[in-house]
SESE-112986 format. One record per residue (C-alpha): residue number from 1; residue in three letters; x, y, z. Coordinates in steps of 0.2 Angstrom, whole numbers. Layout:
! SESE-112986
+-----+------+-------+-------+-------+
| pos | code |     X |     Y |     Z |
+-----+------+-------+-------+-------+
| NUM |  ALA |     X |     Y |     Z |
...
+-----+------+-------+-------+-------+
! end
This chain:
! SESE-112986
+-----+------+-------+-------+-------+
| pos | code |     X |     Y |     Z |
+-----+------+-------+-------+-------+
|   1 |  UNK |   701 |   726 |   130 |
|   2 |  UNK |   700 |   735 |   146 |
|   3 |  UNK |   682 |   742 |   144 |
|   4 |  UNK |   677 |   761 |   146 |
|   5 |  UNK |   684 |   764 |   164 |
|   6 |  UNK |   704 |   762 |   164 |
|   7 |  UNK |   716 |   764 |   181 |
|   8 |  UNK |   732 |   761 |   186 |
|   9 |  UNK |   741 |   759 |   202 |
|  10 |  UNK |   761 |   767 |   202 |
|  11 |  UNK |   771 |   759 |   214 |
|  12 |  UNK |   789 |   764 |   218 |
|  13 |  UNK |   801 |   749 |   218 |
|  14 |  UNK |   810 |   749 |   237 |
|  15 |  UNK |   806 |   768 |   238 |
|  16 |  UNK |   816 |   773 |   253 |
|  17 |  UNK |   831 |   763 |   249 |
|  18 |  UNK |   831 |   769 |   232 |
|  19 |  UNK |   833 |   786 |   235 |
|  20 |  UNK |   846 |   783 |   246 |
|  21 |  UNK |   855 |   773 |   232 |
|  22 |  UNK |   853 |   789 |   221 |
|  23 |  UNK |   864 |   798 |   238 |
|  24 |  UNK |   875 |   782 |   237 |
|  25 |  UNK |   877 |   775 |   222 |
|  26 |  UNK |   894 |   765 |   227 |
|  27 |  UNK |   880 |   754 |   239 |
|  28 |  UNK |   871 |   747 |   222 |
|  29 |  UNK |   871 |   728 |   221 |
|  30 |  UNK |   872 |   726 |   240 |
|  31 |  UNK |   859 |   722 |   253 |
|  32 |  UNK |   855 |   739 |   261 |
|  33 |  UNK |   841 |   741 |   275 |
|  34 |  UNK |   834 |   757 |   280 |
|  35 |  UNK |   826 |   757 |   299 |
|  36 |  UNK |   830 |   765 |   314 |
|  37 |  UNK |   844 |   767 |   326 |
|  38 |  UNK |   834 |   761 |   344 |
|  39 |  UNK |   835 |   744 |   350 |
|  40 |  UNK |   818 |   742 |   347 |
|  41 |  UNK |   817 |   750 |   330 |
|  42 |  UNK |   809 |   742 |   313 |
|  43 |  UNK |   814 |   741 |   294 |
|  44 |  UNK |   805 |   754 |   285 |
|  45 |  UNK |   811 |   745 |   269 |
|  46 |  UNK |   825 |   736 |   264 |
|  47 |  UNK |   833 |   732 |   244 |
|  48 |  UNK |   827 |   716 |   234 |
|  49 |  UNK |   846 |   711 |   239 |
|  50 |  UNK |   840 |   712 |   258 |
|  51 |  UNK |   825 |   703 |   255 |
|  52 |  UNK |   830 |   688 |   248 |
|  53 |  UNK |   837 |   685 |   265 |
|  54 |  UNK |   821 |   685 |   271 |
|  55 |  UNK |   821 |   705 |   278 |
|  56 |  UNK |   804 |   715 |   275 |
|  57 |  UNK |   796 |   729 |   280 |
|  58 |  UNK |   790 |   731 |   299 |
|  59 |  UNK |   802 |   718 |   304 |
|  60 |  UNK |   811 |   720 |   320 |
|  61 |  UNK |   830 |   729 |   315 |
|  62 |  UNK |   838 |   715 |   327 |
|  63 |  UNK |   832 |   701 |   317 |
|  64 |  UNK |   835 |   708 |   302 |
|  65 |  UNK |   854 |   709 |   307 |
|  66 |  UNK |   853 |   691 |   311 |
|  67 |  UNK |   845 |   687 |   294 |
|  68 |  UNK |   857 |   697 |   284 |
|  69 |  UNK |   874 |   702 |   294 |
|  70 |  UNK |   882 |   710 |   279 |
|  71 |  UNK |   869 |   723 |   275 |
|  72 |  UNK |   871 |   738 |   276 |
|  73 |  UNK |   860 |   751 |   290 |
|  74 |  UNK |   855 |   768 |   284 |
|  75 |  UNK |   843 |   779 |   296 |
|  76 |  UNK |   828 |   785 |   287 |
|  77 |  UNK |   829 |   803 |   280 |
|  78 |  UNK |   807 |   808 |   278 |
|  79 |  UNK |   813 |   825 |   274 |
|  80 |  UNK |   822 |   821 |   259 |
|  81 |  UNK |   809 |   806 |   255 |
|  82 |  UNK |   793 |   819 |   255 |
|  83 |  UNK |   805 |   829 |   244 |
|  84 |  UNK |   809 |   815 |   230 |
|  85 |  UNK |   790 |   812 |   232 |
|  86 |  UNK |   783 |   826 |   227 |
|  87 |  UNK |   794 |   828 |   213 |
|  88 |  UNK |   787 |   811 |   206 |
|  89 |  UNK |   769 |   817 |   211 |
|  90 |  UNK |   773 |   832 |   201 |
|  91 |  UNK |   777 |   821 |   186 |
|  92 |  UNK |   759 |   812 |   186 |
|  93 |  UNK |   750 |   826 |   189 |
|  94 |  UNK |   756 |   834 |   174 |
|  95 |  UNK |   752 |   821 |   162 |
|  96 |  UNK |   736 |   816 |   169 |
|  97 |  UNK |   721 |   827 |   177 |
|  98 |  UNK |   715 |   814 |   190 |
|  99 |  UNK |   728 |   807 |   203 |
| 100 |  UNK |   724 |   800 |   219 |
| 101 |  UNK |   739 |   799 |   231 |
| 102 |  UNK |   742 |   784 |   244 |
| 103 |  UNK |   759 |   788 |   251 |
| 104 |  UNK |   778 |   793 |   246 |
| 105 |  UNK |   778 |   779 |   235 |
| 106 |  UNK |   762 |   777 |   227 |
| 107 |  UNK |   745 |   782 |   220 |
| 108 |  UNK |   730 |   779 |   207 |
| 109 |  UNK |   727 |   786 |   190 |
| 110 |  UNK |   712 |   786 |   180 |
| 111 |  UNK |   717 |   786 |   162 |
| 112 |  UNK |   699 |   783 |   155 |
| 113 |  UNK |   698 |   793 |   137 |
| 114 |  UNK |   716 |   793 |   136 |
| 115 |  UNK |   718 |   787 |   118 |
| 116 |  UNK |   732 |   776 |   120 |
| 117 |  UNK |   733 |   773 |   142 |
| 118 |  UNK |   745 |   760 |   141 |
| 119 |  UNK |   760 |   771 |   132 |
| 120 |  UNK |   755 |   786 |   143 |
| 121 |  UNK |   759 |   776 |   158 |
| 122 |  UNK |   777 |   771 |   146 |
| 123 |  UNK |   782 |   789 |   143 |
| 124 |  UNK |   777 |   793 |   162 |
| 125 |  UNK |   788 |   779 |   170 |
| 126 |  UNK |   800 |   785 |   156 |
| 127 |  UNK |   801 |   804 |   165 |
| 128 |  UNK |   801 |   800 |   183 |
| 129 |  UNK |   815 |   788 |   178 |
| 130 |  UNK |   826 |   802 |   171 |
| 131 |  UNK |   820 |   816 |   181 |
| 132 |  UNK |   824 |   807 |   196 |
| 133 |  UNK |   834 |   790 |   193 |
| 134 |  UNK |   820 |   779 |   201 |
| 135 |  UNK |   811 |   762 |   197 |
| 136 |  UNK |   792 |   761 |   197 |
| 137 |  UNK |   779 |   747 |   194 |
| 138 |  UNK |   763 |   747 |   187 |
| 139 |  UNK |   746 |   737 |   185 |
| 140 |  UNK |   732 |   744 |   175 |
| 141 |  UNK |   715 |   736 |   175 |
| 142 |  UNK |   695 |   741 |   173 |
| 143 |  UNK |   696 |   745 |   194 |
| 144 |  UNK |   708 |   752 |   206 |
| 145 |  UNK |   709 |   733 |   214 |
| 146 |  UNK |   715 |   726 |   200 |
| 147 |  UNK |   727 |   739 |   196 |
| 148 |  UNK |   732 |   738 |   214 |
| 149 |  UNK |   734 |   719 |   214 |
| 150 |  UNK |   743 |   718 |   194 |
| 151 |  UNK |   757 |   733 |   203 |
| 152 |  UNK |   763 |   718 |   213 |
| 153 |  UNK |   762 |   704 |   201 |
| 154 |  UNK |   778 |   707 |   193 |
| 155 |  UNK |   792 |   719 |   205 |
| 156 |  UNK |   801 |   727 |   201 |
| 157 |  UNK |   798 |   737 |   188 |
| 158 |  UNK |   783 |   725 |   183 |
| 159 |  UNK |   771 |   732 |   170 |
| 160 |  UNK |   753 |   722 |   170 |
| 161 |  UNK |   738 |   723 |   161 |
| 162 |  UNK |   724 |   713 |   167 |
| 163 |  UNK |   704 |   712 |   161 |
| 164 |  UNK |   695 |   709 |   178 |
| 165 |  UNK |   693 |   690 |   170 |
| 166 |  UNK |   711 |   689 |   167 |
| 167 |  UNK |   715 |   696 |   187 |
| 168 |  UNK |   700 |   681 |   193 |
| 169 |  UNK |   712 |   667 |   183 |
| 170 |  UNK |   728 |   673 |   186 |
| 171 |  UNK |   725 |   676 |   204 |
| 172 |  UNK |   714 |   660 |   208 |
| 173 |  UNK |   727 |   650 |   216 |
| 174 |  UNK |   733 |   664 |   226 |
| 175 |  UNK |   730 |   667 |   244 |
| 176 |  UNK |   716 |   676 |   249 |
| 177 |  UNK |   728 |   688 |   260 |
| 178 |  UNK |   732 |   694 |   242 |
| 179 |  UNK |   718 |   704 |   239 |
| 180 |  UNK |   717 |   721 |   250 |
| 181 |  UNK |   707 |   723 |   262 |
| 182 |  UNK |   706 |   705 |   268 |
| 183 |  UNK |   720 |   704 |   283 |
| 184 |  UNK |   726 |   688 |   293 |
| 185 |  UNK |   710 |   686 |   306 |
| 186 |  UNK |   699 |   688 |   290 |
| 187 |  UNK |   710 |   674 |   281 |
| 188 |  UNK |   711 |   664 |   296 |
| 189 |  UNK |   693 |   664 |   297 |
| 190 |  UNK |   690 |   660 |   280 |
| 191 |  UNK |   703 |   645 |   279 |
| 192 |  UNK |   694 |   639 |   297 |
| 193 |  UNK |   679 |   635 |   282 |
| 194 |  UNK |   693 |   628 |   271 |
| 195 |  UNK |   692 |   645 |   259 |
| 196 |  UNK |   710 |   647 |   256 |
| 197 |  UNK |   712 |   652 |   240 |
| 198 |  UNK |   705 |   670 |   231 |
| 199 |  UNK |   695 |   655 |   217 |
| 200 |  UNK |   690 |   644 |   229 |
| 201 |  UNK |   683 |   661 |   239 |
| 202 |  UNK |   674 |   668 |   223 |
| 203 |  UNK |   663 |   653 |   219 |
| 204 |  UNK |   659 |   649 |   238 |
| 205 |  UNK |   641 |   646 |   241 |
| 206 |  UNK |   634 |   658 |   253 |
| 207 |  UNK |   630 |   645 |   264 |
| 208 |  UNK |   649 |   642 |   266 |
| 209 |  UNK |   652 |   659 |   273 |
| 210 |  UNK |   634 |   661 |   283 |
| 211 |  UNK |   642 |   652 |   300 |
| 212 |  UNK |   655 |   666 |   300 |
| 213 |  UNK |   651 |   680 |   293 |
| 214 |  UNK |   637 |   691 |   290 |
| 215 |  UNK |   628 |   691 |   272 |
| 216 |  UNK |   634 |   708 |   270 |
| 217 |  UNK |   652 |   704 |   274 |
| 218 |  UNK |   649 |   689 |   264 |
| 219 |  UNK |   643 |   696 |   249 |
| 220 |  UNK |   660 |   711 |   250 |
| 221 |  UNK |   673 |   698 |   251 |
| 222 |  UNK |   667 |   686 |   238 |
| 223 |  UNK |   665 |   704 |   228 |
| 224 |  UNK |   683 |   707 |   231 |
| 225 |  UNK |   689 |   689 |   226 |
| 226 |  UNK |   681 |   691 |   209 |
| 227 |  UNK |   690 |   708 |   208 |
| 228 |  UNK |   674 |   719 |   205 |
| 229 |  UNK |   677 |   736 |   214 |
| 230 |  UNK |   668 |   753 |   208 |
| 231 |  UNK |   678 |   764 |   221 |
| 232 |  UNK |   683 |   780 |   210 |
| 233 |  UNK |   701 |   787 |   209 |
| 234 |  UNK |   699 |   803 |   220 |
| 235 |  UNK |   712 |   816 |   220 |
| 236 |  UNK |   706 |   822 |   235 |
| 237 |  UNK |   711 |   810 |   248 |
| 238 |  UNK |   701 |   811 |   266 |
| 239 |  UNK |   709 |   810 |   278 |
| 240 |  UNK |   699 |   804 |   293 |
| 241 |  UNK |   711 |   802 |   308 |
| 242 |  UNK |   731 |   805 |   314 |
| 243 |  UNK |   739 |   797 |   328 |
| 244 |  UNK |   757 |   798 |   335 |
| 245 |  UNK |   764 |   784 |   344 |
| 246 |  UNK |   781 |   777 |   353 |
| 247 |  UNK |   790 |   761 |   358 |
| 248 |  UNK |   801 |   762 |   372 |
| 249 |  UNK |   819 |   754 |   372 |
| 250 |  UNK |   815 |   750 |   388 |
| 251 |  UNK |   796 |   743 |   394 |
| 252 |  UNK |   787 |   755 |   407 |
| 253 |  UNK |   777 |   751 |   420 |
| 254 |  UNK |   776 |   766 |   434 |
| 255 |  UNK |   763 |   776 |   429 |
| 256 |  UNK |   771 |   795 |   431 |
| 257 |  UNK |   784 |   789 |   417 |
| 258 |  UNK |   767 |   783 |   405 |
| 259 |  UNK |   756 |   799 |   409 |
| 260 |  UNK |   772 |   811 |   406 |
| 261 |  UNK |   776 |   799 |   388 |
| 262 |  UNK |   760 |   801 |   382 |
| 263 |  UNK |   756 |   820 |   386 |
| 264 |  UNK |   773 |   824 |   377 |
| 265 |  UNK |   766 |   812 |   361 |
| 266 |  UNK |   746 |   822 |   362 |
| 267 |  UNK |   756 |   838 |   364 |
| 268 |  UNK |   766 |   834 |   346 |
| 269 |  UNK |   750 |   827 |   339 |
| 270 |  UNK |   742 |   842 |   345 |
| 271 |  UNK |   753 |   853 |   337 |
| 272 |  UNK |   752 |   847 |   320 |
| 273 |  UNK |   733 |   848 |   323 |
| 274 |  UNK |   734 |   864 |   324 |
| 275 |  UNK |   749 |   868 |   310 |
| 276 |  UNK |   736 |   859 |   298 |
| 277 |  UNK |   718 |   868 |   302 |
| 278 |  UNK |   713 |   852 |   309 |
| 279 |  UNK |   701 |   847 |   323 |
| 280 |  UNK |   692 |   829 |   328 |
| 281 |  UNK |   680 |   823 |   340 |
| 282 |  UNK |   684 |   807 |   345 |
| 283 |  UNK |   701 |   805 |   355 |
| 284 |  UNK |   709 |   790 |   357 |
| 285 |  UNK |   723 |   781 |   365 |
| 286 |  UNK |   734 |   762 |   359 |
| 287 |  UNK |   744 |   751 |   370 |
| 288 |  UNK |   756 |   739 |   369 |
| 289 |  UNK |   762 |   730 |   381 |
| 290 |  UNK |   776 |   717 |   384 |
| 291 |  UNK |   766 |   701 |   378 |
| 292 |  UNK |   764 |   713 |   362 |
| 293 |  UNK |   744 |   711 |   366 |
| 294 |  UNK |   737 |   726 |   359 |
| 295 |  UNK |   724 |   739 |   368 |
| 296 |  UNK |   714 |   753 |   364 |
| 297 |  UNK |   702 |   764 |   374 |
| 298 |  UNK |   691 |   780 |   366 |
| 299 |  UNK |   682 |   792 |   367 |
| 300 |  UNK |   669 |   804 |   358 |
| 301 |  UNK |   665 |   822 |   363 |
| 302 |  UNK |   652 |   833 |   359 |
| 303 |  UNK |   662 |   843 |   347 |
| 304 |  UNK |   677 |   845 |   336 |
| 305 |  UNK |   696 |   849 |   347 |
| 306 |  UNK |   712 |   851 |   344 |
| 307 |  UNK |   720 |   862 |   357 |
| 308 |  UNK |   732 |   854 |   371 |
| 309 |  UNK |   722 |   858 |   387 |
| 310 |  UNK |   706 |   851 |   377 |
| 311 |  UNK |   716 |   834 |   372 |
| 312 |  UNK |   729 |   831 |   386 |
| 313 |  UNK |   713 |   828 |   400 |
| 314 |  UNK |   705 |   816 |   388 |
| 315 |  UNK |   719 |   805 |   387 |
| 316 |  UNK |   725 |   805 |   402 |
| 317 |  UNK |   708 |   800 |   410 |
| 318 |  UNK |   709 |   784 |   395 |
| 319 |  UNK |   727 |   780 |   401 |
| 320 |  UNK |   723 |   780 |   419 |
| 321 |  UNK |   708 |   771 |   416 |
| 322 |  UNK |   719 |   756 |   406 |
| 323 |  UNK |   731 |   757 |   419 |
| 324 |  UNK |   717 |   752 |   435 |
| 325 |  UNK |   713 |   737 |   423 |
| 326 |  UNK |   728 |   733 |   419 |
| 327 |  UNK |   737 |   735 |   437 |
| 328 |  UNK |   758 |   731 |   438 |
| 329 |  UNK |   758 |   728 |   418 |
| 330 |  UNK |   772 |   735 |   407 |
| 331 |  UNK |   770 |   743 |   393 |
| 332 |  UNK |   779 |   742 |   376 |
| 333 |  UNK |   773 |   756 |   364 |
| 334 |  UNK |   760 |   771 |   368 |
| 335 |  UNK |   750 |   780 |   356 |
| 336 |  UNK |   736 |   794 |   353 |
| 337 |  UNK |   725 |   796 |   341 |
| 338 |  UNK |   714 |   809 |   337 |
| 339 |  UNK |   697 |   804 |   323 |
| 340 |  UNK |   682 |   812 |   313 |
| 341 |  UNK |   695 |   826 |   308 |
| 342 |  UNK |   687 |   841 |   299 |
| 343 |  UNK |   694 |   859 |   297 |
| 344 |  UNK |   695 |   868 |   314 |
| 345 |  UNK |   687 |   883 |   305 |
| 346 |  UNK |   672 |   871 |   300 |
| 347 |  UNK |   671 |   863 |   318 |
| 348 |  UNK |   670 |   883 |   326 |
| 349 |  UNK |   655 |   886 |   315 |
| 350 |  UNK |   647 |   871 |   321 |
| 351 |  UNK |   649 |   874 |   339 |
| 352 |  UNK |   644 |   893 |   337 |
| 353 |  UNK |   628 |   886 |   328 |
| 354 |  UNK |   623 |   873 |   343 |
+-----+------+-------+-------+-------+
! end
């Protein structure tokens, strides 16, 4: 038995590529790859075909040509993506009160009271499948962790049901990289103290973890290998930050060609800002450069912004700051980034009130 508290994690099998198969059903059965068209461009996501040739997500296009010569391209099409989207979001709002949603192809439910959660989440995979022709899978579990983790276990179209002691012995072997929110330094770390394994993390004594990370940070990770998690489903999603970034087909150095690629990037972000309602106070820029080291610089004002001639100074005083540092480097990708968003109306009635 699951307990009082019941969630589940929907995850859309091969989203992007999915929909495209429901445009082109004649590509079904063959690798197909959806990523950009520039040199330099990345696979968004690519069929189960695709990826037994070893092609994910975020790789580079170029190698996944090399990996799998046959497959076939498609450019990415968000328009239609957000469409399909929010048809399926449609669907789960209208069997279940509480939806919390990720992404295009994902989200939480909580089905707590539902008398029978397990052939809700049938009838619902049943709907979106004949409303829209897609595949989902799902995991269900006494947190949003569990769920999260049980939605993977078994793709495509997996359907796992795990008590949080069932999760801790299923998942004991597995890497620790499994579990969200622990990334590859934090893995690395932990296998640098010979913790490799989500088990061999959850019964670690703390003296173990003491040399390399702080008792709180100690104390949340071994939380999260024993899958205990109380973060609620929340269908009101936050969201804290947005950013806009570019790579080059080409690397850049001279620094007119930088300043003029990342005012036109703050003035899109800026835009959106403002189609949105939205203002933040910390502004902030990311770079790349050809060694594919990664660079940030920030900065937090006294109030909430969004305008242009509010934005544009602020990141051009960050980039030109990088750029004395960092003198004759070229650069592979730029990107701004604007935090602490709140509701422009909200940060106006702050500032009138300072």
């Amino acid at each position: 038995m699951l307990g009082e508290r019941v969630i589940a994690h929907l995850d859309m099998d091969a989203f992007y590529v999915s929909v495209e198969l429901q445009r082109r059903p004649e590509l079904r059965g063959r690798p197909v790859i959806v990523a950009g068209t520039g040199p330099r461009s990345v696979v968004t996501t690519a069929s189960y075909e695709a990826r037994r040739f070893g092609v994910g997500s975020a790789m580079p296009s170029s190698r996944a040509r090399r990996l799998c010569p046959d497959a076939v391209f498609l450019a990415p099409d968000f328009a239609h993506y957000r469409t399909v989207s929010a048809e399926v979001m449609a669907i789960l709002r209208r069997h279940v009160e509480t939806v919390e949603v990720i992404g295009l192809d994902e989200a939480y439910l909580d089905l707590s009271g539902l008398p029978a959660p397990k052939a809700g989440m049938r009838r619902i995979l049943t709907e979106i499948t004949a409303r829209t022709g897609l595949g989902a899978s799902v995991g269900i579990g006494p947190n949003k962790l569990i769920a999260k983790v049980a939605s993977d276990a078994e793709k495509p179209r997996g359907f796992v049901v795990l008590t949080r002691e069932q999760a801790a012995a299923r998942f004991a072997r597995a890497p620790c990289r499994l579990i969200p929110g622990i990334g590859a330094k934090t893995a690395e770390r932990l296998a640098q103290i010979g913790l490799h394994t989500v088990g061999e993390l959850a019964v670690a004594s703390p003296q173990a973890l003491a040399g390399s990370f702080s008792a709180r940070s100690a104390g949340q990770l071994q939380a999260l290998a024993r899958f205990e998690h109380e973060a609620e489903v929340s269908p009101q999603r936050k969201v804290v930050s947005e950013s806009r970034s570019r790579t080059f087909d080409a690397d850049l150095s001279d620094p007119d060609d930088l300043r003029k690629a990342l005012d036109e990037l703050a003035a899109r972000l800026c835009r959106d800002l403002a189609a949105r309602g939205r203002s933040g106070r910390t502004i902030g820029i990311s770079v790349r450069l050809s060694d594919f080291s990664n660079h940030s610089r920030a900065r937090t004002l006294a109030v909430a912004v969004s305008a242009p001639e509010q934005i544009l100074p602020v990141t051009r005083g960050l980039l030109d700051g990088f750029l004395l540092s960092h003198p004759g480097r070229t650069v592979r990708l730029l990107g701004v980034r604007v935090a602490g968003l709140q509701a422009t109306e909200e940060a106006d009635q702050l500032t009138l009130a300072v």
